[in-house]
C-alpha positions in Angstrom: 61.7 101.9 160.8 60.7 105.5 161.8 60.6 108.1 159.5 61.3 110.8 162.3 63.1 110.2 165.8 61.7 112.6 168.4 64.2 112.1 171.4 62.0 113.9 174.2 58.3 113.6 175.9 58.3 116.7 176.8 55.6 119.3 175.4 58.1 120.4 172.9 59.0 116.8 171.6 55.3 115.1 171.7 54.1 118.6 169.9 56.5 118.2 167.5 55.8 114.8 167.1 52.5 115.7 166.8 52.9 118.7 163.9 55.1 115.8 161.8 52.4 112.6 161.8 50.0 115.7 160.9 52.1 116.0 158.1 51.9 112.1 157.0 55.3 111.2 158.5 56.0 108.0 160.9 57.0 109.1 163.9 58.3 107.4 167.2 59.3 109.4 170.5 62.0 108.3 172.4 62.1 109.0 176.4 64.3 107.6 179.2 61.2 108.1 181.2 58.5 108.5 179.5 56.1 111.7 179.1 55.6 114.5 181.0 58.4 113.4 183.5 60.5 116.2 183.8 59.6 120.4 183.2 56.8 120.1 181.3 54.7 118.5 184.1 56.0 121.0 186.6 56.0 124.6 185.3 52.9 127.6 186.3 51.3 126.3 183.5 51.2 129.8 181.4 51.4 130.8 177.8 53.1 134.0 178.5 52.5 135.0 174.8 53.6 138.7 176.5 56.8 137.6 178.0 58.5 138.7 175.1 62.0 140.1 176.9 64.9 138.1 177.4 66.0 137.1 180.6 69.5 138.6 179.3 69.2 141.5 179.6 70.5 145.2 181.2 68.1 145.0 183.6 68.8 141.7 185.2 72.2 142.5 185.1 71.3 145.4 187.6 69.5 143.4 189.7 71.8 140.4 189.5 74.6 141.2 192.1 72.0 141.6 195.1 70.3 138.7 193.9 73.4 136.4 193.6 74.1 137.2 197.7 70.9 135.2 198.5 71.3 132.3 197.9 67.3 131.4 198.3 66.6 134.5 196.1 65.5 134.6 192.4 69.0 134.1 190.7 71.2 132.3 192.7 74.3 130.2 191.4 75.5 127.2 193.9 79.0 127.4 195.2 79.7 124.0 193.6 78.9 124.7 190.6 80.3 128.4 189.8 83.4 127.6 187.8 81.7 125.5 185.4 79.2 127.7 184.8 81.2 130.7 184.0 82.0 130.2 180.4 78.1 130.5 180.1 77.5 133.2 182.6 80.3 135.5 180.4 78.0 134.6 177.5 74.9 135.5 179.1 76.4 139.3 180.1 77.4 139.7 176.8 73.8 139.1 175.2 72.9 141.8 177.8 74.2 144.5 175.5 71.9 147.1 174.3 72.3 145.5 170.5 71.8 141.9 171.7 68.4 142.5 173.5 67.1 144.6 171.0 67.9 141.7 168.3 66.6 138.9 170.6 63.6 140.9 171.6 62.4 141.3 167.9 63.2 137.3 167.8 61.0 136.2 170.7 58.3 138.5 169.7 58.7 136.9 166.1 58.4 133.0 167.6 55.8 134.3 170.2 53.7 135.9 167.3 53.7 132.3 165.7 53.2 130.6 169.2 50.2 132.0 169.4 48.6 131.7 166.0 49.4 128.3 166.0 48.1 127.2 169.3 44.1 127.1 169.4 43.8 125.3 166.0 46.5 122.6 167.7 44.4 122.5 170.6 41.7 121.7 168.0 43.3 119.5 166.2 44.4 117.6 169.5 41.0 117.7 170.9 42.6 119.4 174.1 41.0 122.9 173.5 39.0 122.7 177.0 41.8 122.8 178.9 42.9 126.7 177.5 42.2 129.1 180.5 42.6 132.9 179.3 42.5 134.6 182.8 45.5 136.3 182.5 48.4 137.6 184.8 48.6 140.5 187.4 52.4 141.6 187.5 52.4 143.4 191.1 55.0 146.3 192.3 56.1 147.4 195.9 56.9 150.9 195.3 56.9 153.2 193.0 60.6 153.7 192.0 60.0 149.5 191.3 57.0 150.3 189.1 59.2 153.0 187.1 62.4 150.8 186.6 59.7 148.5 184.7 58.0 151.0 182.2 60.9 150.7 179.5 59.6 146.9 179.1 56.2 147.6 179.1 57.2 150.3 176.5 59.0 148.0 174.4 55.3 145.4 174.7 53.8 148.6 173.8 55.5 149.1 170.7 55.1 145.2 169.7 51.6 145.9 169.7 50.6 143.8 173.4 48.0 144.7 175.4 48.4 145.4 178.8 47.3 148.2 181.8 48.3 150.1 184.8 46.2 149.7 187.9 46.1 151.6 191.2 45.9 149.1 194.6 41.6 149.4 193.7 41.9 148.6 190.4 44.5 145.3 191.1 41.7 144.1 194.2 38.8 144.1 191.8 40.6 141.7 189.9 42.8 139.7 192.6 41.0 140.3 196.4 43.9 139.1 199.0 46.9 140.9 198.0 49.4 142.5 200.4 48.6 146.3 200.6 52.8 146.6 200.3 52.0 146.3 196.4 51.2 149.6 195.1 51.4 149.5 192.0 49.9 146.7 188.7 50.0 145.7 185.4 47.4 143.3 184.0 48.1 141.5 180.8 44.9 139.9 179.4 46.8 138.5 176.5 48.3 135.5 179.1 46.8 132.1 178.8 47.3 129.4 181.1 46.3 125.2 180.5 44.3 123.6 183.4 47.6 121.7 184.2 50.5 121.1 182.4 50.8 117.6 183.2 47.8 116.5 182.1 48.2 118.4 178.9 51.1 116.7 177.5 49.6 113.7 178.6 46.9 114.3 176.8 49.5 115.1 173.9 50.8 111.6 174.3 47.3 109.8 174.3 46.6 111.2 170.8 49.7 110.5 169.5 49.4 107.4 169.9 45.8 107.5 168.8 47.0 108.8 165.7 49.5 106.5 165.1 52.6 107.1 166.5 54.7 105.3 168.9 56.1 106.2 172.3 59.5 104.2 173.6 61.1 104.3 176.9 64.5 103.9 175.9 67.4 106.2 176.6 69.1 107.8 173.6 73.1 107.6 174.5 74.2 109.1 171.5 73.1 110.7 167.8 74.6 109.4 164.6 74.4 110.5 161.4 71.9 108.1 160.1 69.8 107.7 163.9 70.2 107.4 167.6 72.1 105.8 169.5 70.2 103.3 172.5 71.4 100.9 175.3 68.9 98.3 173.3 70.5 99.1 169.8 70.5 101.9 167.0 67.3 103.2 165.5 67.5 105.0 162.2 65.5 108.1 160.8 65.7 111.8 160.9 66.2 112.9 164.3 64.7 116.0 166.3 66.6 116.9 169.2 64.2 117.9 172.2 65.4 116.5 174.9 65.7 120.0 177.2 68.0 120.4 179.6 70.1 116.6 178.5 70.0 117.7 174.4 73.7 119.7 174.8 75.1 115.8 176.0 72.9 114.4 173.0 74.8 117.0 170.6 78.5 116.4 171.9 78.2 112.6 170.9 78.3 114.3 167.8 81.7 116.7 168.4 79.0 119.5 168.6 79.5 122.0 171.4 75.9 123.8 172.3 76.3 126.4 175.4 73.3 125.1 177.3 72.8 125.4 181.1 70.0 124.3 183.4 67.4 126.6 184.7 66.7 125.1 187.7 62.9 125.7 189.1 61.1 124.9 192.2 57.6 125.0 193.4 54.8 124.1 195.5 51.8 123.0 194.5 49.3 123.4 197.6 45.6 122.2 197.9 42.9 124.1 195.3 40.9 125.3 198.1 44.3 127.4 199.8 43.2 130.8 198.4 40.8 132.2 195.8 43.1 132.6 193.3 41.4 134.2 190.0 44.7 135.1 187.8 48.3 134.1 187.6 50.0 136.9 189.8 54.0 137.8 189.0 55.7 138.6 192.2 58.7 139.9 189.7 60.8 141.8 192.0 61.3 138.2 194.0 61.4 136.0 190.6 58.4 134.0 191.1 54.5 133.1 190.2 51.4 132.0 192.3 49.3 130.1 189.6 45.7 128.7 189.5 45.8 125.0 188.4 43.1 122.1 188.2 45.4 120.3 190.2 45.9 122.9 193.0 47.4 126.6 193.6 51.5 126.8 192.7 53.4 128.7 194.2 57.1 128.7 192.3 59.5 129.9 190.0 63.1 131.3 190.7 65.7 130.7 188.7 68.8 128.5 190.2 71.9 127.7 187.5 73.0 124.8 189.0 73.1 121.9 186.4 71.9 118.6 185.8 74.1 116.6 188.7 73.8 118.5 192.2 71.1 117.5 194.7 68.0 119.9 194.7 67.3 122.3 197.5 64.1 122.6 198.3 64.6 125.3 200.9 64.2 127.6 198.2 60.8 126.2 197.1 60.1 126.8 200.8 61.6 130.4 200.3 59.1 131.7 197.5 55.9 129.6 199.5 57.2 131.9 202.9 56.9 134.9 200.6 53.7 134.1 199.0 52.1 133.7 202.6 53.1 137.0 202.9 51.8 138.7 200.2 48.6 136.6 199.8 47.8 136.7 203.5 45.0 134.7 203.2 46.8 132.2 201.5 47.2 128.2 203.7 50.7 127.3 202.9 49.8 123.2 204.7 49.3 120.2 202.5 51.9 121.3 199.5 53.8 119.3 197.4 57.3 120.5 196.1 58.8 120.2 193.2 62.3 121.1 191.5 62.7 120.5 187.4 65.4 121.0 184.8 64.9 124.2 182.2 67.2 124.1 179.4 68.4 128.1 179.0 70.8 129.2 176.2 72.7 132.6 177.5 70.5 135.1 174.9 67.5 133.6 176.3 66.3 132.2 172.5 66.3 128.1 172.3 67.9 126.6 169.5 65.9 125.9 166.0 67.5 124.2 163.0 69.8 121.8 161.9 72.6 120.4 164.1 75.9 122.1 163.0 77.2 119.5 160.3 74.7 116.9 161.0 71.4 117.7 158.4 69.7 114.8 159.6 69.4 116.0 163.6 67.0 119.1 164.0 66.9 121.1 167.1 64.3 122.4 169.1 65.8 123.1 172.9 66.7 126.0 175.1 63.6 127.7 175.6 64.2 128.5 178.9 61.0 129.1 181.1 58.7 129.3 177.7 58.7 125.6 176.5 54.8 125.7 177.0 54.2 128.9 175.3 56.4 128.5 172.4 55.3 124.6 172.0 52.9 125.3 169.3 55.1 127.5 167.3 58.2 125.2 167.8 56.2 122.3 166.5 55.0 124.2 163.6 58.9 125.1 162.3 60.1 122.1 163.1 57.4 119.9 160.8 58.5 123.0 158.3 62.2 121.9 158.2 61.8 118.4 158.5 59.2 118.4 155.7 61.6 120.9 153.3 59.1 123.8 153.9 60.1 127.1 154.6 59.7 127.5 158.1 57.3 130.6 159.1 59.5 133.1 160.6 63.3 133.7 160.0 65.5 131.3 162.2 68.7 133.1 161.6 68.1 134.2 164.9 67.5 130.7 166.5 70.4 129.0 164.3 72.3 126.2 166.3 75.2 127.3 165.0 75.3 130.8 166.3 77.2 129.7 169.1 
């Protein structure tokens, strides 16, 4: 018998389970498919440490309307599914207030702050420190009435002590060559990391967890009990952590627990290595989506589609964003790409869900983080071998509380 249940492979769940054998525990992960197999083998690959602004917020909310109207642009809702989603989407405009944002700002910037301590000495300890890239990311602008709507974020970076600068066209080419001459304005964060691939990482994860100890199971969990999980094969019995992304709200309801919890649905490309000399992450942000350097080729993705678990993908938005790209990286070969659509589990304030399971002690969460479940793996793993061990977690999780819903 485990100790700990982690139901997910994903690079939350294996860090996790990673952060608890560290602490002594036994500790078997439990995937219907096994690791990296959904997001976590498909995202840009960034720890956007500097990303510290919910996606709820005043500013999307301005943009939102025109962006609804495409339905290939960067926040698009599918016909079929637009009356199930609008419990959530009345959710999500209310954590846009002025208030909210401010309060999940301070939140993210608390579980970023942790993120990134955490993360080179468990790259360390995980003997996956190589793989850490610290190029990091060019956010580009098309005009300058663009550039100006985006100063209040930067200001709020600013005053959260990140690093970041303004660059002219001159400036941006002596640190990206290619781009379009439509961008006219830049801001370069240093502070972004990126891993060599994502995939690979948290494969990597897997290897030494099982090196250390622990065991992996491909199993599907159908249900949580008080005392375990729930599996077509039979019960297993331990603490449980919940990391399943985008599937852990239909984990919770076997439990009569209600967790708001929608899909983030991305797509990409990934093209050959060789398709363009690529030497930092570039944000395209006015068209929602990121061109990305990767050991296993150049990705070209992002976008975010609320659309659920169920309906078929459309990949003609992963063709979309690669169009775009070709545009503003004219140099760029769009031929011999691979696409890609994956599941990212998004609460509506934009803050994933850390702590116990409403009236269930034995489940802890750790789900929701939206597009961050790379950068906030470290720091997730660190709080969640805190709570199962009875320490007191590193930062307050008030903010992150299950039960806030």
């Amino acid at each position: 018998m485990a100790e700990v249940i982690v139901i997910g492979a994903g690079v939350v769940g294996l860090s996790s389970a990673l952060a608890l054998r560290a602490r002594g525990l036994s500790v078997t992960v439990l995937d219907r498919e096994g690791p990296a197999a959904g997001a976590s083998a498909g995202n840009a690959g960034a720890f956007a440490f500097t990303d510290i602004l919910p996606l709820a917020s005043p500013g999307i909310m301005k943009k939102a309307p025109k962006w609804l109207l495409d339905p290939l642009g960067p926040l698009s809702v599918p016909p079929a599914y637009a009356l199930r989603i609008a419990p959530w989407m009345w959710r999500f405009w209310r954590a846009c207030s002025v208030a909210n944002v401010a309060a999940s700002t301070a939140a993210q910037t608390a579980l970023m702050d942790l993120s990134k301590t955490e993360l080179e000495p468990f790259l360390a300890a995980t003997g996956t420190a190589p793989m850490l890239r610290k190029e990091g990311n060019l956010q580009v602008y098309e005009s300058q009435a663009e550039f100006n709507a985006s100063l209040p974020g930067w200001q709020a970076r600013a005053d959260h002590g990140i690093d970041f600068r303004h660059m002219t066209p001159d400036e941006m080419a002596q640190i990206q060559p290619g781009l379009s001459p439509r961008f006219t304005h830049g801001t370069f964060t240093p502070g972004w990391y990126s891993i060599a691939d994502p995939r690979d990482y948290v494969l990597a994860l897997a290897d030494r967890f099982r090196a250390d100890g622990g065991t992996i199971t491909i199993a599907e969990a159908t249900g949580l009990t008080d005392t375990g999980v729930v599996t077509a094969s039979g019960p297993l019995t331990g603490r449980v952590v919940l990391a399943a992304g985008a599937h852990s709200h239909r984990l919770a309801r076997t439990l009569g627990v209600q967790i708001p919890l929608e899909t983030e649905r991305g797509y990409n490309t990934t093209l050959p290595g060789d398709a363009f000399d690529l030497r930092t992450q570039v944000t395209f942000g006015g068209h929602g989506f990121v061109v990305s350097k990767l050991s296993s080729g150049i990705r070209v993705g992002g976008a975010v589609e609320l659309g659920g678990l169920d309906l078929p993908p459309n990949f003609k938005r992963s063709q979309a964003m690669l169009d775009k790209a070709a545009a503003f990286l004219p140099g760029l070969r769009t031929t011999g790409g691979t696409q890609w659509m994956g599941f990212r589990p998004s609460l509506p304030d934009s803050l994933p869900a850390l702590g116990p399971l409403p009236g269930h002690p034995n489940v802890t969460c750790a789900f929701g983080h939206g597009h961050l479940g790379l950068t906030q793996s470290a720091g997730t793993a660190r709080i969640v071998a805190d709570l199962v061990a009875g320490a007191t977690p590193a930062i307050d999780l008030a903010p992150f509380s299950p039960a806030r819903f």
